[in-house]
C-alpha positions in Angstrom: -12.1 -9.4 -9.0 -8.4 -9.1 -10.2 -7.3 -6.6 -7.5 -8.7 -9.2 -5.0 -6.7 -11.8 -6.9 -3.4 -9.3 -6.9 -4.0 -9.2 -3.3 -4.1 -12.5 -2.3 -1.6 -13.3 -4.2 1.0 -10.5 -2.5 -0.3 -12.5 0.1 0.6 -15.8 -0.3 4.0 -14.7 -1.9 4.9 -13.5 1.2 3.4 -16.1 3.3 5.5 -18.5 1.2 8.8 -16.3 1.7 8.4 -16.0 5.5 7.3 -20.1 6.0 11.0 -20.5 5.5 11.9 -22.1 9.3 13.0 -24.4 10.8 13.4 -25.8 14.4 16.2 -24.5 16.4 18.5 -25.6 18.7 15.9 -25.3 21.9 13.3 -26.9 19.8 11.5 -23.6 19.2 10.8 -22.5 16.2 12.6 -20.1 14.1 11.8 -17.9 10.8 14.5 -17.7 8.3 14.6 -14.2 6.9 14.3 -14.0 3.3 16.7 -11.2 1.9 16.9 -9.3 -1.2 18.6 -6.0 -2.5 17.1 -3.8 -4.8 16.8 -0.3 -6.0 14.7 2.6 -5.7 13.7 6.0 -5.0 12.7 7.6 -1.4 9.6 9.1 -2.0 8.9 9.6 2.0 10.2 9.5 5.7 9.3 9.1 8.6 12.5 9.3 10.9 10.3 9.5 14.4 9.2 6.1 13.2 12.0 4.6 11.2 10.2 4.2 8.3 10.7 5.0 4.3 8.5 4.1 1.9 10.4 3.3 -1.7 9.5 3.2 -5.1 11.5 0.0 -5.8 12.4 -1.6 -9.2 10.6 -5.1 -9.6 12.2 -7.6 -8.0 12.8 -10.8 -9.3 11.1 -14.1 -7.5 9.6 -11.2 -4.9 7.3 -8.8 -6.6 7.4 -6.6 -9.0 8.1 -2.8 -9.2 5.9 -0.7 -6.7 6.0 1.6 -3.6 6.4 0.0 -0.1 6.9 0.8 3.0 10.2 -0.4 4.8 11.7 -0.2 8.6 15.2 0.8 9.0 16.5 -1.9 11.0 18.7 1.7 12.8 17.6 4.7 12.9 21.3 5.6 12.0 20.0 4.4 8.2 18.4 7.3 7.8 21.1 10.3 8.8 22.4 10.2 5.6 18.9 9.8 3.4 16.8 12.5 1.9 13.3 12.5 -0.1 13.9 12.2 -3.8 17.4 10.3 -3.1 17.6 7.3 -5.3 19.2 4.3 -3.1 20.7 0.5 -3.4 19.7 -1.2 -0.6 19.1 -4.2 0.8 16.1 -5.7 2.9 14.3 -8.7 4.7 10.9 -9.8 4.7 10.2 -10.5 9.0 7.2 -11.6 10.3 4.5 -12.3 7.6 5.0 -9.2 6.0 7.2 -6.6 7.8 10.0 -5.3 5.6 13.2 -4.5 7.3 16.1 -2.5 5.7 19.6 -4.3 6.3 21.6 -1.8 4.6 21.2 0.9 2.4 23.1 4.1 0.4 22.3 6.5 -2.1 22.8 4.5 -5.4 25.3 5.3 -7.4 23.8 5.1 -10.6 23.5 7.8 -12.7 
C-alpha cells in the first residue's frame, strides 16, 4: 500500500506542477513550464534518443533524490557528456510528466 501511495503521489505532484496555464493570446490554452536546476550523476545514455537518465539530489518543492529519466531539449547537450560525469543542470517538467533538459554541464564541484 505505501508504494501505491508514493506513486500517486509522484503523480499528483506533477499534475499540480504542469496545471500551471493559462489562456493565451488566441484563447488557447497554454502550459507554463515549471523549471528547476539541480545536480546529479549520469548513470546512462541514450544519444540515438536524447535521453539520460540521472541520479539527481532531492529537489526541494519537486521530489526528492532519485534516478529519472530526462530528454535533452538538443541533441548537442550531449557532445560534451559521458557516463559517470557528475553535472548541474537545469530542467522542465512538459506535458504531465516529460522532463526536458534546458541546460546542462559537468558540475564543477569537487
Amino acid at each position: 500500500m505505501p508504494a501505491v501511495m508514493g506513486l500517486v503521489l509522484l503523480a499528483s505532484t506533477a499534475d499540480a506542477v504542469t496545471r500551471t496555464s493559462h489562456e493565451g493570446a488566441g484563447g488557447g490554452r497554454e502550459q507554463a513550464a515549471r523549471r528547476y536546476t539541480t545536480h546529479g550523476v549520469v548513470e546512462a545514455m541514450d544519444r540515438e534518443r536524447q535521453r539520460l537518465d540521472i541520479a539527481h539530489e532531492a529537489i526541494p518543492g519537486f521530489m526528492g533524490a532519485m534516478t529519472m529519466t530526462f530528454v535533452a531539449a538538443a541533441p548537442q547537450q550531449l557532445d560534451v557528456l559521458s557516463v559517470g560525469d557528475r553535472v548541474h543542470f537545469t530542467f522542465s517538467v512538459e506535458d504531465r510528466a516529460r522532463l526536458v533538459i534546458r541546460s546542462i554541464g559537468k558540475d564543477p564541484r569537487p
